[in-house]
Each structure stands twice: as C-alpha cells, then as structure tokens.
C-alpha positions, -999 to +999 in steps of 0.1 A: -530+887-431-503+866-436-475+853-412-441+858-413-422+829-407-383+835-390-352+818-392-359+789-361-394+782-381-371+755-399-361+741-368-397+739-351-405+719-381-381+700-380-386+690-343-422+686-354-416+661-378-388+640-356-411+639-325-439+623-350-418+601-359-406+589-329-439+585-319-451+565-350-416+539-342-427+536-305-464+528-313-444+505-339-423+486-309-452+485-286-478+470-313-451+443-318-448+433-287-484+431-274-504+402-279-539+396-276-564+423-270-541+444-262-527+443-295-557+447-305-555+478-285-527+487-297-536+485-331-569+513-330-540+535-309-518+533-343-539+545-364-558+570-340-527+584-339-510+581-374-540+594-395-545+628-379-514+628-368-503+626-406-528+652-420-519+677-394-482+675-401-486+675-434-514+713-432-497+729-404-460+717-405-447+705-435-472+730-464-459+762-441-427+749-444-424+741-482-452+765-498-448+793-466-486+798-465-504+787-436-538+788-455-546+750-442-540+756-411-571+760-397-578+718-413-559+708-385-581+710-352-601+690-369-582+660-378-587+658-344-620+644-349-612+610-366-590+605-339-615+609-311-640+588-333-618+556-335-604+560-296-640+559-291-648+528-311-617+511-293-629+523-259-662+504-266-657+482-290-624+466-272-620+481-236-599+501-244-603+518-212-633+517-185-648+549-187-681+537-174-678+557-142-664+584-159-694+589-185-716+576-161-705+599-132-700+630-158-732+630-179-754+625-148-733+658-131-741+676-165-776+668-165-782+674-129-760+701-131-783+718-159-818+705-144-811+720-114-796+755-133-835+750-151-855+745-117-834+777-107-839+800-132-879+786-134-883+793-096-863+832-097-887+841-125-910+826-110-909+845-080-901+880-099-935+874-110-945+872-076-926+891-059-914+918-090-904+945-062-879+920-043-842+930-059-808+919-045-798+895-020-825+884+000-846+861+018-862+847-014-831+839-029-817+820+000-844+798+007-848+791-035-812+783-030-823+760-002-846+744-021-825+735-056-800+723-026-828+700-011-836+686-048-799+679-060-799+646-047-829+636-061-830+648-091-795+633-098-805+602-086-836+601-109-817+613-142-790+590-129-811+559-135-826+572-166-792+574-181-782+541-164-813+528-178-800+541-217-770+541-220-759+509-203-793+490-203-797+468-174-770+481-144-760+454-116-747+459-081-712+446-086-705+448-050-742+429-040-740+406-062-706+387-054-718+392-016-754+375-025-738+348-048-710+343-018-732+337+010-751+310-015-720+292-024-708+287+010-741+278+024-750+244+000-728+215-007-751+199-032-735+204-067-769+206-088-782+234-064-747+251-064-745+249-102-778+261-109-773+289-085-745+301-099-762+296-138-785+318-119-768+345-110-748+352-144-783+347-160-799+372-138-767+394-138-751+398-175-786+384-191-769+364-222-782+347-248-774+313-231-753+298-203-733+262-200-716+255-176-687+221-181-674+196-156-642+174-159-651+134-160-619+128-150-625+088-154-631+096-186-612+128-192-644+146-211-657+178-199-692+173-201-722+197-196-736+199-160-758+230-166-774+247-193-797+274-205-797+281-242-768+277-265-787+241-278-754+240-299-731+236-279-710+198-280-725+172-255-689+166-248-656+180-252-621+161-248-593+174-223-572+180-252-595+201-279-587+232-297-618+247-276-594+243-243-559+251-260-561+288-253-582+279-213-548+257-207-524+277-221-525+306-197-558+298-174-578+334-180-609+341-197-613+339-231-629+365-259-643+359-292-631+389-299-600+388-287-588+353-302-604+370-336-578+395-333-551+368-324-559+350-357-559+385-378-527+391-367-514+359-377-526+330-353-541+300-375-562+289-344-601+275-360-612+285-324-625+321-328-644+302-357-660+272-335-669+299-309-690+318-335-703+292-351-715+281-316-726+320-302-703+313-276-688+349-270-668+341-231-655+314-221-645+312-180-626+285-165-633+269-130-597+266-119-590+250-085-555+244-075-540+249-105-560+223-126-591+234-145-620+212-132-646+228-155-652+262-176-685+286-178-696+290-216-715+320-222-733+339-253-731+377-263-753+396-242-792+401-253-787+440-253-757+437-275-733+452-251-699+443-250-684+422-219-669+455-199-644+450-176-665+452-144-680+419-164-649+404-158-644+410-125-673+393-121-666+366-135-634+362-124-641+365-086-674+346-090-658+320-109-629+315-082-655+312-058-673+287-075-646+265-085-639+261-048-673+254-044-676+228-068-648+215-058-660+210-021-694+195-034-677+169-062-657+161-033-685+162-006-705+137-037-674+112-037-671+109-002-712+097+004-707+075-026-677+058-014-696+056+021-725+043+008-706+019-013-686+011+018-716+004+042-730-021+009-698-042+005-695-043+041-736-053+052-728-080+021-698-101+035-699-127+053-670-114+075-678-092+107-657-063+109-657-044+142-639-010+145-630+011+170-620+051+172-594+071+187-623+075+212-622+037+225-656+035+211-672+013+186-678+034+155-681+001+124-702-028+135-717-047+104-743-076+106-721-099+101-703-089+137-735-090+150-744-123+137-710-140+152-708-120+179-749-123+190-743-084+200-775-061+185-760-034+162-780-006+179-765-016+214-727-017+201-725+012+182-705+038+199-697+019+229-665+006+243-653-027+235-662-042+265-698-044+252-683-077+232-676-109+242-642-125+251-620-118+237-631-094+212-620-062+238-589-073+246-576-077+211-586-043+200-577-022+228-542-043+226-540-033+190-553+008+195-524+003+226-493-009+206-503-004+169-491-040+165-517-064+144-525-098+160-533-127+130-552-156+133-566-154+169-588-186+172-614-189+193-654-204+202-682-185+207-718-194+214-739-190+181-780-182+173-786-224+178-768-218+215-739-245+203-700-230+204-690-218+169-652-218+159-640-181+149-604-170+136-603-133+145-578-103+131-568-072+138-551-043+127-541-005+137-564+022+122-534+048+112-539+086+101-523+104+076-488+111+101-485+073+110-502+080+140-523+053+155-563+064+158-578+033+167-582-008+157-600-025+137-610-066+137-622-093+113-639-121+121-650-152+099-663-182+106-641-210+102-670-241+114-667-250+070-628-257+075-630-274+105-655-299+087-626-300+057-599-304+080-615-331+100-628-348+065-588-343+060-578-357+088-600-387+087-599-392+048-556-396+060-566-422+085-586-443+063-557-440+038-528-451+067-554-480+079-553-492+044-518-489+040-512-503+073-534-536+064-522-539+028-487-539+042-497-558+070-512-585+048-478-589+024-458-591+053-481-621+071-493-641+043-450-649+036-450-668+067-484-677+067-477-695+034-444-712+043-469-727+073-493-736+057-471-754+027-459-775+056-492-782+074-504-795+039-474-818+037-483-830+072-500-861+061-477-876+037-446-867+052-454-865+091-439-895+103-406-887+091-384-868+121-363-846+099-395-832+085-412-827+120-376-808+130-376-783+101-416-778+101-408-769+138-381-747+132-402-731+100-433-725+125-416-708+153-395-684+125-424-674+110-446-670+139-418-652+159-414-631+126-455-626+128-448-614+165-423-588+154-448-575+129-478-568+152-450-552+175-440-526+149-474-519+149-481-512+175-450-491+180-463-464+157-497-467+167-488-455+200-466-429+195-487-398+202-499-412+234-463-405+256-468-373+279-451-345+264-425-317+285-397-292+275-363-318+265-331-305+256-325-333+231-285-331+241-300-361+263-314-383+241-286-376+215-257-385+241-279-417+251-283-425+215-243-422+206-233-444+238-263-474+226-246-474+194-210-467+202-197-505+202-216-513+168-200-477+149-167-499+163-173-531+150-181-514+116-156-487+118-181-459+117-168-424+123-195-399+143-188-362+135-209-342+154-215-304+142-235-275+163-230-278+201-235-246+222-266-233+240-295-250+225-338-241+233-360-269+248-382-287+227-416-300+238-418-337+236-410-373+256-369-383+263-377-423+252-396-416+224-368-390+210-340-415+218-359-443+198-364-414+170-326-405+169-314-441+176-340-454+148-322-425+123-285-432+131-293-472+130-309-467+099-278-444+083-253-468+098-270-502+082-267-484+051-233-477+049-204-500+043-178-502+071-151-470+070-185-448+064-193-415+079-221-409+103-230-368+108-253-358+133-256-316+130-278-297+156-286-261+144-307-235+169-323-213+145-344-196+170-311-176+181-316-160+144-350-155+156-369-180+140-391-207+155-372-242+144-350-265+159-332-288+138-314-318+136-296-333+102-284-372+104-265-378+069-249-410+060-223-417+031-243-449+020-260-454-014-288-432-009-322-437-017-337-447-053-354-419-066-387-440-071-385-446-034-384-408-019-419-404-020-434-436-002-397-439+024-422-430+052-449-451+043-450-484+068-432-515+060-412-497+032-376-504+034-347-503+011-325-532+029-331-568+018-338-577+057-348-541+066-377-536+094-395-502+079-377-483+109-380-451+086-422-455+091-416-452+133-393-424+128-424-406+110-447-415+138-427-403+163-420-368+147-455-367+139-463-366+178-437-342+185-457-319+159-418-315+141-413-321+103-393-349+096-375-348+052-351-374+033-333-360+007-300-372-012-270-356-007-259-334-037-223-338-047-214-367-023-226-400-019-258-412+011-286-393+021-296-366+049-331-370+072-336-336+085-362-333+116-374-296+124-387-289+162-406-268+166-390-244+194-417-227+220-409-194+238-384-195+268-346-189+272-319-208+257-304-234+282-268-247+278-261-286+266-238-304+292-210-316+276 
C-alpha cells in the first residue's frame, strides 16, 4: 500500500515545520529568561522536546515531503520514548513537577484495582466449583460483590504502604508533623531545648546524613554553630559576609546544591555549589525573622538518596518560619534574664540604695543598700507602698510618680544600725514607658557622713588658715607701733629729763596705741559679722542710706554717682546695718581711690525676673585699679592698696560671707578703675517695688 499524497499535503507540511519552529524559539525565550532551577527546568524541557521533536519531523514530515514515501513513518511514535525518558529524569531528578500524589494515588488504584479484580475472579471460580449449577445473577454474586467491596479499603491501604514503603522509602505525615513540631515550639522558651527539638524533628522527618543548625553572634557578626548532628566538616564559624551566605542574602529562600550547580553551568562563577559539596551540605534553610536572617539550617543529602521533593520544602519552609520566631523569642527571652541578673548584681554591689516604685504605688526595686540606709528589711518592703519607709522617703516618690518632675539633692538624717542620725542626699526621678508616659519613680540614696567629715576638715582647715592670716597680719600691723614705743621707752633713761622728749614720747605713745586700738576693732568687726539676726531687706534701704552718708564727701571731691537698675527689686535675706556698712565700705573704698572729677557707678540688676536665683549689685570706680599681683589676696585681712588704707576690702568679705552672697573684684576692660560685684542670693517670694 502506498499513500497518495494531494495538493494541501505541501501546506500541512509546511504548517508542520513552522509550528516546530515556533515552538523550538519560544522554548528558546523562555530558557533565557529563567534563572535558577527553573532554568534548569527549562533546559530538560528543550531538549525533551527538540530531539523527538526533530526526528519525527524529519520521518513523518519532511521524508514524505521530499522522497513521497511514508516508509518511516511508523519511527515516529516512538521518538516519543526519549522524550518521556528525560521528562522523567527532570521530574525526579529536578522537580520538575510533584507527581508524588499522582503516582502515588495512581499505582496504589492500579494495584488495588487489579488485586481486588484477582480476589474476584479467585472467589467466582471458586464458588463455580462449589456451586457449578448456580448461573446468572444471583445471590452468590452479590454477596461476593459484597465482600471484594468490604476488602477495597484494606487491601488498598495495605498495598498502599508497601508502595509507599518502595518507592518513596520512609513517608512522613506532612500535616502531623508541622502540628507536632508547632505545639513544641510554642510551648519552651529555652533555646537549647528549642534547637534540639527542631534538629529533632528534621532528623526524625527527612533522615539526612547530618544536620547544623547556625546562630548570628551579632557582637561579633559570626554565625556560629548552636546544633549539630553529623556533617563534622562543616566551618566552626562563618562571617556575615561569606560566599556561603551570598545566595541566603540575596533573595532569602532555600538554597540547592543542585540548583546553584546549574546556576554555575549556565554561567555563574560562584565557588559555592563547590564548598557545599566539598562539605555534603545538599540544603541550606535560613531562619529569617523580620526581614534579617538570624541563623540558617545546614543539611546533608538524604540517607535513601532521595531527592529534596517539594513537600520537603514546605516543610522546611513553614517549619523554619516557625522556628525563627521561636528562636527569636528565646535569644530574646536569654537576653532579658541576663540583663536582669546582671542588673540585680550591679545593683546588690553599690553602695547606693535605689528604691523603686510601679505604676502600682508599690515597691517593686529595693536593694540592700536601701535596706541598709533605710533600716527597712527587704522582705517587708517589697511590693508595698511607700509608706512602709521612713520620712521622707514616701513623699518624694509619690511626688515624683504624681508630677513626673525629678527632685535633686534632697538632704536629710536618718537613724543608722549604731542608732546615731546619719546624713543622706536622696534623688529621684520618673520611671517613663515607651509613649512618655509616666509609670512610676524611682530614688537614690547615698550616704553622704564621708563628705560631711571633708567638708568640715574644709571648713576648719579654712579657719586655721584665716587665724593664721589674721595673727600674721595682726603681728605686722602691732609690732610698727610696738617698735616706735619701745625705741622711746629705751631712750627713757638718757634722754628723760628733757621736756621736748617727754612731749613727743607722749604724743608717739598715744598714736601708736590709739592706732593699736583701731586694729583690735577691725577685728573684731569681721569676726562678728555672721552673728547679726538675718530677715528679708530690700537693699533700696541701705543703698539710699549709704548715698546720703557719703553725699557731702562725693562733694568735696567732686564725685559723680550714676546709679543704673531701679524698678521692682526681690528681698534679700540678711541684716539693714551690716549691708549699709557693706555698701558704704564698697563706695568708700571706690571713692578713696579715685582722683577728684571721678565716677562712682552703683548698678542694681534683679536677675530672678529672668528667672534665675541672684541678685546683684556692681560698684565700679574710674581709679587706678588694682595690681594684678594683688587680685588674688584683695580680700585677705589687712591687705590694702592705699598708703594709709585700713583693709576695708577684708570686712566687705566678712560681711558678704554672712549674707551667704558672692562678693568679685575685677578690672574694668577698656576703661580705667575696677568693679566689686556682690551676688544675693534671692529666696522665693514676689517682687516688691523700691521707694523712690
């Protein structure tokens, strides 16, 4: 027989040939633009389809068209062959496509499917044996039919798992197992336990050749490993920025052996496929957690030499999602006790007591030193109120958990382990959460009997100094007319009985003793100038008192008074005499050292209207100034820069030191004299207004 070919056969060819080839350019376009394993894919489908597809052109197209025998036709079908053969090597040997339920599901239907045909037939001639006279449809056949219908389900379920058992070696419960590794992973927090439960369950699951799981230092950006089994050659440790996590950062999936092999065959010059096998590492999962990979999963091929299917994946995938978050929770859960525990040290090692309390009102931090300081047990202050403490400990922090404002160096006494008082500086702060929003207060407390000790050591090591000043200067300033005495009392003898002599050693005498008389006075006037009662002044007194004393002497000199600041001025705590001998001692001072047609300024600045503490008040002359050599000792007593001067500087310091105020000398820069500068300082009350 042979067939006669018309005039369209041409055409059909033609078509033939154009539609391969269209093919062949999209399997071209798609190869190119797939990366991966699915290029990899791609790549099997190419020539699946080019190489039969070829050879079955070429019998049953192009040979009929060019020779006009169809002789090879019949070669065709069975190019179809090769292609099933390497769509089945890309279907297992790169998942291809998941046809696990479909063999599964189909095979086990055949098999039952032809048992149960078997156990059929068997029984019908079983029972013709039996029963040879039985013929049509009857009883017998029913309840045979009854039977096979009974065993179906068993028998598929038994050749089920023996297929199971062959062709995919060890089956898993996907659905069990996540549920079973869930419930684990949320019910521990302790990350060895977590990580060797989930080591566990992969082990147990996908049985490979060995397991590591990695976790991020992140002090010391390493991943190192946190649990292993097998896979000895693994690296101890493994930089953030290694080849082996270029592909994990890159794109944050799971990562192939195989599939980076194919990457580098199709041009990729990554050494990673090549460290994986060297190291039998065939997966590599990473444990990402907010879009930062904390730690990956290393695993080996499988012991039955399976490939990873995609059910494997999901696995791994899910389960690794799950565990990231677990791990996550744990490191985090790890840091927290540290920190606590490290916490709970530092505070039960300093010497400061630290009391907290909660949004509550109860005590929840009470360290030993508190408990020392405060004589309160820890046991009996811990979660109660503040009240539990002494005064006043419960006012400060309810005041601060109140208002959120902090109160700073709160001093105060309370009664120690020896039953003496013992001096405390207490303070206190706003515990705040993460809005701003105030949750409680927290107090410090030190001991502060050490620098009392200092400051009184301080305070008497100045004393000893003054009274040494004191007497040296007091000693210069007595021997002069000591020595002018007693030159005169030794000249006595020889030169008594003339009169002139007894005159001027009378004369001499009563100087020099009236002179010793004014010494002893200034003395005593700075000795006793913290001992004047002290009350709210408005120095506008003692200022207009001071201006009308020395009005007729600023005449007779031709002294101009400017007076700069006057307006509503704050009281300052102290005694009206002693602050008109401080102001009168300043201007008298500035108006000795000027020559007549000078300038006395008197300036009075408020700064508490600024709100600031300090009142002060600037008296500036346009005399000479004062020696540089001399502006550190001006306050010291008997110190003077006036041939006759009395050291009235060294009262003004006295007095300024009892009114608690700050009293400075300083030259003027750009203009001749000097400025002494005292600063009040100004308590709380309301501004009063300075009668003019």
């Amino acid at each position: 027989m042979r067939p006669l070919y018309g005039a369209l056969h041409p055409l059909f060819a033609s078509y033939l040939v154009f539609s391969f080839g269209l093919a062949t350019l999209t399997l071209v376009a798609k190869y190119r633009r797939c990366t991966g394993l699915q290029k990899i894919q791609g790549g099997h489908l190419f020539l699946a389809f080019i190489a039969p597809g070829l050879l079955a052109t070429t019998t049953n197209v192009l040979v009929p068209l060019l020779a006009g025998t169809s002789a090879y036709n019949g070669l065709g079908p069975l190019f179809s062959l090769i292609m099933i053969a390497m769509i089945a090597h890309a279907i297992i040997r790169h998942r291809l496509m998941d046809i696990r339920i479909v063999i599964r599901r189909g095979v086990v239907y055949l098999f039952t499917f032809l048992s149960s045909a078997a156990l059929f037939v068997l029984l019908l001639f079983g029972s013709n044996a039996v029963l040879p006279r039985e013929h049509g449809f009857s009883v017998r056949d029913i309840f045979l039919a009854l039977i096979v219908a009974v065993l179906f389900q068993s028998v598929k379920l038994r050749v089920q798992r023996v297929f199971d058992r062959y062709l995919y070696r060890d089956p898993y419960d996907y659905p069990r197992t996540l549920r079973d590794a869930s419930r684990a992973l949320s019910t521990t927090i302790d990350l060895p336990a977590l990580l060797d439960h989930v080591g566990t369950v992969l082990t147990r699951t996908l049985r490979p050749e060995g397991i590591v799981i990695y976790l991020l230092e992140s002090e010391d950006q390493l991943f190192v490993p946190a649990w292993s089994s097998g896979l000895s050659s693994v690296p101890a440790q493994i930089p953030t920025d290694s080849t082996e996590l270029s592909a994990l950062t890159a794109d944050h999936q799971i990562l192939f052996r195989d599939e980076l092999t194919g990457r580098a065959s199709s041009g990729s010059q990554s050494p990673l496929p090549t460290e994986l096998e060297a190291l039998h590492v065939e997966v590599v999962v990473p444990l990402i957690e907010e879009n930062e990979i904390i730690g990956f999963v290393v695993l080996g091929a499988k012991r039955s030499g399976d490939p990873y299917f995609s059910n494997d994946v999901d696995l791994l995938t899910t389960l690794a999602n799950q565990a990231a978050v677990a791990v996550r929770n744990a490191q985090t859960h790890a840091r927290v006790v540290q920190m606590n525990e490290q916490m709970n040290k530092v505070l039960e090692t300093i010497e400061s007591g630290v009391v907290a309390v909660g949004p509550r009102g109860r005590i929840t931090l009470f360290n030993r030193a508190a408990e020392q300081l405060t004589g309160t047990a820890t046991k009996l202050a811990h979660g109660q109120p503040p009240e539990c403490l002494p005064d006043p400990l419960p006012e400060l922090l309810k005041s601060t958990a109140a208002d959120g404002q902090p109160r700073s160096h709160i001093e105060f006494s309370l009664p120690g382990l020896a039953g003496q008082l013992v001096p405390l500086i207490c303070s206190t702060s706003p515990l705040r959460g993460p809005g701003g929003a105030t949750l409680g207060a927290v107090a410090v407390l030190n001991d502060i009997s050490r620098l009392k000790e200092l400051e009184q050591e301080k305070r008497r090591a100045e004393r000893l100094a003054s009274i040494e000043a004191i007497a040296s200067g007091l000693i210069h300033e007595i021997r002069n007319p000591l020595v002018g005495i007693k030159t005169y009392a030794q000249l006595l003898p020889s030169r008594g009985a003339s009169e002139e002599f007894r005159d001027m050693f009378s004369r001499t005498a009563a100087r020099e003793i009236g002179r010793i008389d004014d010494l002893l006075s200034r003395f005593r006037t700075i000795s006793r100038a913290s001992q004047h009662p002290m009350q709210p002044v408005d120095i506008s007194g003692p200022l207009r008192d001071t201006f009308e004393t020395l009005h007729a002497q600023m005449e007779d000199r031709q002294i101009r008074l400017r007076q700069v600041g006057d307006g509503a001025r704050r009281p300052v705590l102290g005694n009206t005499s002693q602050l008109q001998q401080l102001f009168l001692n300043l201007c008298l001072n500035a108006i000795q050292a000027m020559e007549p047609g000078g300038e006395l300024t008197v300036r009075v600045v408020d700064l508490s209207e600024g709100g600031g503490k300090t009142l002060i008040v600037e008296v500036a002359d346009t005399g000479p100034g004062i020696p540089d050599a001399l502006l550190g000792t001006v306050f010291d007593p008997f110190v003077t820069t006036k041939p006759h001067g009395t050291g009235l500087v060294a009262i003004c310091r006295g007095i300024a030191d009892a009114h608690h105020a700050r009293l400075v000398a300083r030259n003027n820069v750009g203009r001749s004299g000097c400025t002494f500068t005292v600063e009040f300082p100004v308590p709380s009350g309301h501004p009063t207004r300075i009668a003019p």
